[in-house]
VEXDRENKE-436216 format. One line per field, with one value per residue (C-alpha): x, y, z; residue in one letter. Coordinates in steps of 0.1 Angstrom, whole numbers. Layout:
BEGIN
u X_...
v Y_...
w Z_...
code a_...
//
This chain:
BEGIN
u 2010_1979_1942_1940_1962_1934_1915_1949_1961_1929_1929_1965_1963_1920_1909_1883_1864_1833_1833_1800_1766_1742_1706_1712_1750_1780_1820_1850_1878_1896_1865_1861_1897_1895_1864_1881_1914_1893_1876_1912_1922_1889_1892_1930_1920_1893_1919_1917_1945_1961_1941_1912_1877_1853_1812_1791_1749_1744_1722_1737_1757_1788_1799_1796_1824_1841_1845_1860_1885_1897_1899_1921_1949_1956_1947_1918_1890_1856_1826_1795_1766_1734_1707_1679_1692_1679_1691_1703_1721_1734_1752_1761_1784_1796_1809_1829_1844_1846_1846_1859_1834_1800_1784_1751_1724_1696_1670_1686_1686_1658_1683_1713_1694_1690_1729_1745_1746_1754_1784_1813_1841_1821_1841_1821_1786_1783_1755_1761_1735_1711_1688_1705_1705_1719_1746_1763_1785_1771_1791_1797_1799_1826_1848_1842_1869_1897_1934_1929_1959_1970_1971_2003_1991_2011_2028_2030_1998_2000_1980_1987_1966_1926_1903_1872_1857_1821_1800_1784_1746_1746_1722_1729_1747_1761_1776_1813_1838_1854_1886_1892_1930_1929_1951_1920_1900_1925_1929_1892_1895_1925_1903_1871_1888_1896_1863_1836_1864_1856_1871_1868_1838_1813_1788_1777_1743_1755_1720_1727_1732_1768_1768_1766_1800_1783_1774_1808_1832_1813_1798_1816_1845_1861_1846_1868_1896_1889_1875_1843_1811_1788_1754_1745_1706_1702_1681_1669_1639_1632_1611_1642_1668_1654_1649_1691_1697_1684_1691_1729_1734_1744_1763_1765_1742_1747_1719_1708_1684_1655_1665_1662_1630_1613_1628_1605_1572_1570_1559_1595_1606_1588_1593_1624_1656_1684_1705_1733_1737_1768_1758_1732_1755_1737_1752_1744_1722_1713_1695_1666_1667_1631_1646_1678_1655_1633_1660_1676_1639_1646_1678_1703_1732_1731_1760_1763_1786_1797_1809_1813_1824_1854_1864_1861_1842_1845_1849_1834_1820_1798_1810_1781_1789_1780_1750_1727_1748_1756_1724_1725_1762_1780_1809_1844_1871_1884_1919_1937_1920_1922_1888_1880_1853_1860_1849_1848_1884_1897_1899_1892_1861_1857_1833_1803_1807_1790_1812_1819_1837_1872_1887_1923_1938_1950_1916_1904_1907_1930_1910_1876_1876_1888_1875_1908_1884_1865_1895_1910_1879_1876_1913_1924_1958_1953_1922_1893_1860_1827_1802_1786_1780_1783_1800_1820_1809_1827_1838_1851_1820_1808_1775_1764_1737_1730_1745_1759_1741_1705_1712_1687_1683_1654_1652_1697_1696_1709_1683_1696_1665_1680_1674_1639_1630_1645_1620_1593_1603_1592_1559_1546_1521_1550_1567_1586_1598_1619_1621_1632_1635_1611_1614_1592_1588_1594_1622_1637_1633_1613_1604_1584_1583_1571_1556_1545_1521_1522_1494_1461_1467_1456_1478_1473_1490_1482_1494_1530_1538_1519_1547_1574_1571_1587_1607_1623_1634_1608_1629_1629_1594_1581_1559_1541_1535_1524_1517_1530_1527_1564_1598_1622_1653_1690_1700_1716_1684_1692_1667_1663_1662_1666_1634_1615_1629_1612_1579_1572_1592_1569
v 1043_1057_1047_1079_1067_1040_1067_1084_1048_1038_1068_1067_1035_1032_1065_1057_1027_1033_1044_1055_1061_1086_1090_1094_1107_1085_1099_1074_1069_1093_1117_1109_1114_1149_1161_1144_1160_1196_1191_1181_1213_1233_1216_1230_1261_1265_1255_1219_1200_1169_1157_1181_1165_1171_1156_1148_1148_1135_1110_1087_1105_1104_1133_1116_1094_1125_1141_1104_1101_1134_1138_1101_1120_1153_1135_1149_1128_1123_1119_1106_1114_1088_1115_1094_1109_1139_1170_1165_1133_1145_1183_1148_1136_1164_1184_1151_1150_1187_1190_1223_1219_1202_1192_1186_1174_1196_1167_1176_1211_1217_1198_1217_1250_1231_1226_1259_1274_1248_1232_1264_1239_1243_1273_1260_1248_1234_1220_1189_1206_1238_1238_1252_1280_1308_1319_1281_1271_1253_1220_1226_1260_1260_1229_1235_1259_1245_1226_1195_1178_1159_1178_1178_1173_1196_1165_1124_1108_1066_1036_1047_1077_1074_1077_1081_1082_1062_1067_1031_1031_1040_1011_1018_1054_1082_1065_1063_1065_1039_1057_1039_1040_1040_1008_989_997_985_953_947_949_926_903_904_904_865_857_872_873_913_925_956_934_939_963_971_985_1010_1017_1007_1038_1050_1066_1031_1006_980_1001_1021_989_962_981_1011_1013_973_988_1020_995_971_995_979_1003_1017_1023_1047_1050_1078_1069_1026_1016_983_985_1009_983_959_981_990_953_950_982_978_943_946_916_923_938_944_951_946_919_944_959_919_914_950_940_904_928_946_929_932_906_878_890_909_897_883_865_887_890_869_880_890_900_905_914_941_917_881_869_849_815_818_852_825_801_832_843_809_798_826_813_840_828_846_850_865_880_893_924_959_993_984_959_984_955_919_891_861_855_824_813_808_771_765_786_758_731_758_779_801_801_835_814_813_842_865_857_883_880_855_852_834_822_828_823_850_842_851_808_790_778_738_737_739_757_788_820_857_862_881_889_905_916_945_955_963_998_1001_1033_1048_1088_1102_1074_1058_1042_1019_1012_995_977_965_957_930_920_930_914_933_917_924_914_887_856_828_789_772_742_709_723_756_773_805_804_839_837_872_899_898_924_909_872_866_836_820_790_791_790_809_826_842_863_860_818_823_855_832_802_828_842_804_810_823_847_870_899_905_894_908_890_903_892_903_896_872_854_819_820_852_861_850_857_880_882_915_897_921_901_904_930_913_886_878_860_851_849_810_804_818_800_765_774_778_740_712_741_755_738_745_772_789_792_828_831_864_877_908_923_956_976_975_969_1001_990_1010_1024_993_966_956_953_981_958_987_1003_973_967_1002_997_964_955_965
w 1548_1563_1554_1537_1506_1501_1476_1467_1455_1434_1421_1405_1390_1382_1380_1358_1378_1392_1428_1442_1429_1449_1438_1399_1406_1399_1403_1395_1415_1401_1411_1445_1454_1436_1459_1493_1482_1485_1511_1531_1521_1533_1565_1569_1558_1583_1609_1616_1624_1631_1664_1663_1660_1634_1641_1614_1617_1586_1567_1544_1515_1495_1518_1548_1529_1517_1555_1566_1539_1540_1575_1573_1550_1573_1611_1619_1639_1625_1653_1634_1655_1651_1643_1661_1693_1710_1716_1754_1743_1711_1735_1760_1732_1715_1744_1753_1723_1713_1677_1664_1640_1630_1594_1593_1568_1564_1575_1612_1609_1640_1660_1651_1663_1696_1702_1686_1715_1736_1721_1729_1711_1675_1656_1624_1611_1573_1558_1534_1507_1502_1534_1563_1584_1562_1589_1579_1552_1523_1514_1476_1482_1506_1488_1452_1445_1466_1455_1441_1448_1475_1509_1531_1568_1593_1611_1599_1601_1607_1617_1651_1645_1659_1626_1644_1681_1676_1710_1725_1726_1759_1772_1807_1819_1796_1764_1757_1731_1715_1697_1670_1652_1617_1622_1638_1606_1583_1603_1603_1561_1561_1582_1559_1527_1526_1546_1526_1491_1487_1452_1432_1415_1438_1440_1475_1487_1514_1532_1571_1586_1582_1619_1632_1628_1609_1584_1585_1590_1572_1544_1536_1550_1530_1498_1497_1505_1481_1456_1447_1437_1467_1457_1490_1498_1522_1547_1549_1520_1525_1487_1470_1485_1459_1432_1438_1440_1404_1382_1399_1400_1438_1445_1488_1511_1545_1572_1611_1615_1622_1587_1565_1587_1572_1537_1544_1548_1513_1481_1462_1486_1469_1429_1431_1410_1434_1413_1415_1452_1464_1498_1524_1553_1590_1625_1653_1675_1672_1638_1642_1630_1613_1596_1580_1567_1551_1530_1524_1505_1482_1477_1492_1507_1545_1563_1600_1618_1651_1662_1684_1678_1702_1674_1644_1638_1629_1658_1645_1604_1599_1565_1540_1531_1572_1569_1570_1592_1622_1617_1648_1654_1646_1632_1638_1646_1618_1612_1629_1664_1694_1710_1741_1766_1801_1831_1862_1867_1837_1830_1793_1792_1774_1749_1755_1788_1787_1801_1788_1756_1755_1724_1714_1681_1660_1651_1691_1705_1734_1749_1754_1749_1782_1804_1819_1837_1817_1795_1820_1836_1796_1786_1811_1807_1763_1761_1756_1777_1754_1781_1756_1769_1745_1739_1715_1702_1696_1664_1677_1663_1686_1699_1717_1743_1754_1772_1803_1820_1803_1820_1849_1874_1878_1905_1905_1867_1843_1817_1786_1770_1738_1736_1751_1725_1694_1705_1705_1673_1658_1666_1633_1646_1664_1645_1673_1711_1738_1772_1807_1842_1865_1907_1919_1951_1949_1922_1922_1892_1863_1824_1810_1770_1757_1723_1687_1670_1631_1614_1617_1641_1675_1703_1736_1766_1771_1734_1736_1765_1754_1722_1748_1764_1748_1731_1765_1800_1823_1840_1810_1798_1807_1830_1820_1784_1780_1741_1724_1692_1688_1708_1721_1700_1695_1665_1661_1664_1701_1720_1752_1780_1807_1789_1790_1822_1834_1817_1823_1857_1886
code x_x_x_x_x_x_x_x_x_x_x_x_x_x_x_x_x_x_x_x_x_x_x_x_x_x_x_x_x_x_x_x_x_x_x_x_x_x_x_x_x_x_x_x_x_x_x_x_x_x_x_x_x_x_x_x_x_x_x_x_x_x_x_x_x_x_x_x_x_x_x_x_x_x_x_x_x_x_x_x_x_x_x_x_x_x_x_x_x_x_x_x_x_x_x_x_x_x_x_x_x_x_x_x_x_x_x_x_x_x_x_x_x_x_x_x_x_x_x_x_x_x_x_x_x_x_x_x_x_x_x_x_x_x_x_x_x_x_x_x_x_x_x_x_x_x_x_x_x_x_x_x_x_x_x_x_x_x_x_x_x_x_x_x_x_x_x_x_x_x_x_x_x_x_x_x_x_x_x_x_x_x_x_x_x_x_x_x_x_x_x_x_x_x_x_x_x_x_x_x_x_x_x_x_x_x_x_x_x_x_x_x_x_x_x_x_x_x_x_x_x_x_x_x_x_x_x_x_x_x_x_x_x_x_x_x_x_x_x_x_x_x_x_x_x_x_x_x_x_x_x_x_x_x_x_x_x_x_x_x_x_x_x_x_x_x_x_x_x_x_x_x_x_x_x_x_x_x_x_x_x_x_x_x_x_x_x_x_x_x_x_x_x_x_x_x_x_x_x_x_x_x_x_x_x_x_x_x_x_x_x_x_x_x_x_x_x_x_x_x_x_x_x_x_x_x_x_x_x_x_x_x_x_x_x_x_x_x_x_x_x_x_x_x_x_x_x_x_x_x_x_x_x_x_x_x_x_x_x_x_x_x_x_x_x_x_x_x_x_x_x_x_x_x_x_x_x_x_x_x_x_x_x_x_x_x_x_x_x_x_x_x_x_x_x_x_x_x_x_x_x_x_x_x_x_x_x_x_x_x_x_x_x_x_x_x_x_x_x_x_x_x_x_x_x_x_x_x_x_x_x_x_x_x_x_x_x_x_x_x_x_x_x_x_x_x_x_x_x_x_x_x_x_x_x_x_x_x_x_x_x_x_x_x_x_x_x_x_x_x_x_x_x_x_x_x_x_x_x_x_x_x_x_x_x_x_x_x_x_x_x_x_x_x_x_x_x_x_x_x_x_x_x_x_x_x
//
C-alpha cells in the first residue's frame, strides 16, 4: 500500500461521505477521488513520472489537496512553496529541487512572471483557476476531460517512496529540504490517531497554511486518512474561522500560536458558538501560557504539540486532560518515536537537566534534498538532533526552552529567550515579545526584549523590567527594552532572532 490508496480506499467503500467543503463547494469521497484520479492522469500525460518534482504556489484549496494525492498514487514529488517568500528565495528553492513543472494560484501570479525565466527545469505552468497568464494551463481546463479511473504508475510506488520535499525556514543560510517518504506521513497519522482520537466524525477547519507542515501533517494530511470533513479557508480569517466553526460544526482546529492570539482580537471571539469543538490544536513555536488560559475561560480544551518538518510532524502531544496540571509542557512522545535529552556528548540527560533534544522513529526523514552534508551532521547514529533545547520533568513530561542557536550566556548562565519572552507575555499590556542577546562588557552578553504593546497602550522601559523581577533570576531580567509596531516572524510564527539580532544588536 501507498498513501495514495488512502482516497482510492474511502472512496470504494464511502463514496458518498462528505469530504471537503471549499467556499460554498462540497465533493464526497467518491468525488474527490474522481478529480485526483484525473489529475494523476494529466500529470502522466504531460510527462511526469515516478521521481520527478512537481511545486505548487498556491493558497489554500481543494487543489492543492488534489496535486498531493495524485502525485502520492503515480510517485511524483510535490514541492509546496510558502508564497510569503520573494522572488530570489522562491528561484533559491526551485532550482534545488527542479520541478518539471509549477502550479500556481492566480493571487501569485506577479511572482510567477518573476521566476519563468529563471527556473530552466519548469517544462509546464498551470494555474489552479481563471487568472493567469494566458500562455499557462488553466486547472479545470486541463483535468476536466481526463480518465477517471485509477492511474497505473510506470514503476511500484511504496512507503519508501519521498511524498514531498518541504524547504526549512531558512533562519540562518539558504533553506534546505526535508524529503519526506510517504512512509513518515503515514507514521505521523498512526501516531495522532490514538492521541487526539481522530475519526471520520470530525470536521476539521483547514485554514493554517497548507505550504507549512503543521498545516499539511496535523490538519490535512490525518483527515484524508481518517476521512473526516475539511472545511478549507483559503487564506487565515481570524472573524470567518468562527463563522466555519458554527455553520459546520467544526469539532478541531489547528493553528500557530500567532494565528489563536489574532482569533483573541476580533469580536467573534467572545460570542461565537464553540460547543462543538473537541479541540483547539497549537504547535510551530512555543504557546504562551497567558494565550492557554485565554482559550481555557471560554471553555476550549487546548492541546499543544511539538513538531518539525523533519518529523513529518508530531514529536511530543500534551494530552488535553493535562492541559491545566502541565500548562507549558509540550507533553509526552507520540507512540511511535523515542525522544531524548542529551547533553554535548551524545549522554541522557536526568530530569530536569536541561540538554538538546534528539528524537528517532518511523516518522523522521533520513535525508535533506541533496545536502549529504547536513544529513549527516543531523542523523547521529539514527537519531535525528532538532536543535531544541528542553527537559523532562519528574513525570517524563517535555518542557522546551528555546533553540539552540537563540541560547545566550549572561554572567556563565544559560539564557533561553523563550522563558524570558513568556514572563513578558504575562504582562497584560504586551501583544507581543521577542528577546535577544546583545554583547556587553561586564557580562558578555545580556537581554534585550523587543516588546509590541497592545493597540492603545503605553509601556515603558522601567515597567517591563520592574514585571521581570521576582518573575525571573536576576541573570535573566533584560537589561534593555526597546518597543516595536510588530515582531519579524516565519511563516510559521517563530520569531526571527537573526533579524532582530541585525536590527537591534549594535
Amino acid at each position: 500500500m501507498n498513501t495514495g490508496e488512502w482516497s482510492t480506499r474511502w472512496a470504494e467503500r464511502y463514496p458518498d461521505e462528505p469530504c471537503i467543503k471549499y467556499g460554498d463547494r462540497e465533493w464526497t469521497k467518491g468525488e474527490f477521488n474522481i478529480r485526483v484520479n484525473r489529475l494523476a492522469h494529466a500529470f502522466q500525460e504531460a510527462g511526469v513520472r515516478k521521481g520527478d518534482r512537481v511545486a505548487a504556489l498556491m493558497a489554500n484549496s481543494h487543489v492543492f489537496l488534489e496535486i498531493l494525492q495524485a502525485l502520492r498514487k503515480i510517485g511524483g514529488i510535490m514541492v509546496p512553496l510558502n508564497f510569503r517568500l520573494v522572488a530570489p528565495e522562491l528561484e533559491f528553492i526551485l532550482n534545488d529541487s527542479e520541478p518539471v513543472m509549477l502550479v500556481y494560484s492566480p493571487e501569485f501570479l506577479p511572482l510567477v512572471e518573476q521566476l519563468r525565466e529563471r527556473v530552466p527545469s519548469i517544462r509546464r505552468f498551470v494555474c489552479e483557476m481563471e487568472g493567469g497568464a494566458s500562455a499557462d494551463l488553466e486547472y479545470e481546463s486541463w483535468t476536466g476531460d481526463r480518465s477517471e479511473e485509477e492511474p497505473v504508475p510506470d514503476s511500484e510506488v511504496t512507503l519508501e517512496d519521498p511524498e514531498f520535499i518541504m524547504y526549512t525556514s531558512g533562519t540562518t543560510g539558504r533553506p534546505k529540504g526535508a524529503v519526506v517518504l510517504q512512509g513518515n506521513i503515514q507514521w505521523n497519522c498512526i501516531n495522532a490517531v490514538p492521541i487526539y482520537s481522530f475519526g471520520h466524525a470530525d470536521v476539521q477547519v483547514v485554514c493554517a497554511p497548507l505550504f507549512h507542515v503543521g498545516g499539511l501533517g496535523v490538519s490535512a494530511i490525518p483527515s484524508l486518512y481518517v476521512g473526516s470533513k475539511m472545511v478549507i479557508q483559503r487564506f487565515f480569517d481570524p472573524a470567518g474561522i468562527f463563522r466555519l466553526i458554527e455553520e459546520e460544526k467544526a469539532t478541531i482546529v489547528f493553528g500557530i500560536p500567532v494565528m489563536f492570539l489574532f482569533m483573541t482580537q476580533v469580536p467573534e471571539f467572545a460570542k461565537a458558538d464553540l460547543s462543538s469543538i473537541r479541540l483547539f490544536l497549537a504547535g510551530g513555536s512555543p504557546c504562551p501560557r497567558s494565550l492557554i488560559e485565554t482559550y481555557m475561560a471560554r471553555g476550549v480544551t487546548f492541546s499543544q504539540g511539538y513538531g518539525m518538518t523533519e518529523t513529518a510532524p508530531a514529536i511530543t502531544v500534551l494530552r488535553a486532560e493535562d492541559a491545566l496540571r502541565k500548562l507549558g509542557s509540550c507533553g509526552k512522545p507520540v507512540f511511535h518515536l523515542d525522544v531524548r535529552v542529551v547533553d554535548g556528548e551524545g549522554r541522557t540527560l536526568p530530569a530536569g537537566e536541561t540538554g538538546e533534544v534528539v528524537v528517532r522513529g518511523p516518522n523522521v526523514i533520513r535525508e535533506y534534498w541533496k545536502r549529504p552534508e547536513a544529513t549527516a551532521e543531523a542523523i547521529v547514529d539514527g537519531w535525528f538532533h532538532t536543535g531544541d533545547m528542553g527537559y523532562y520533568d519528574d513525570e517524563r513530561y517535555l518542557y522546551l526552552i528555546d533553540r539552540k542557536k537563540d541560547m545566550y550566556i549572561s554572567g556563565g548562565e544559560n539564557v533561553y529567550p523563550a522563558e524570558v519572552e513568556d514572563a513578558i507575555m504575562g504582562l497584560s499590556r504586551v501583544a507581543d515579545a521577542g528577546v535577544i542577546g546583545i554583547p556587553d562588557e561586564k557580562w558578555g552578553e545580556v537581554g534585550m526584549a523587543v516588546v509590541v504593546p497592545k493597540p492603545g497602550e503605553e509601556l515603558t522601559e522601567a515597567e517591563v523590567i520592574e514585571y521581570c523581577k521576582g518573575r525571573l533570576a536576576k541573570y535573566k531580567v533584560p537589561k534593555k527594552v526597546v518597543f516595536a509596531e510588530e515582531l519579524p516572524r516565519t511563516a510559521t510564527g517563530k520569531i526571527l532572532k537573526k533579524e532582530l539580532r541585525a536590527r537591534y544588536s549594535r
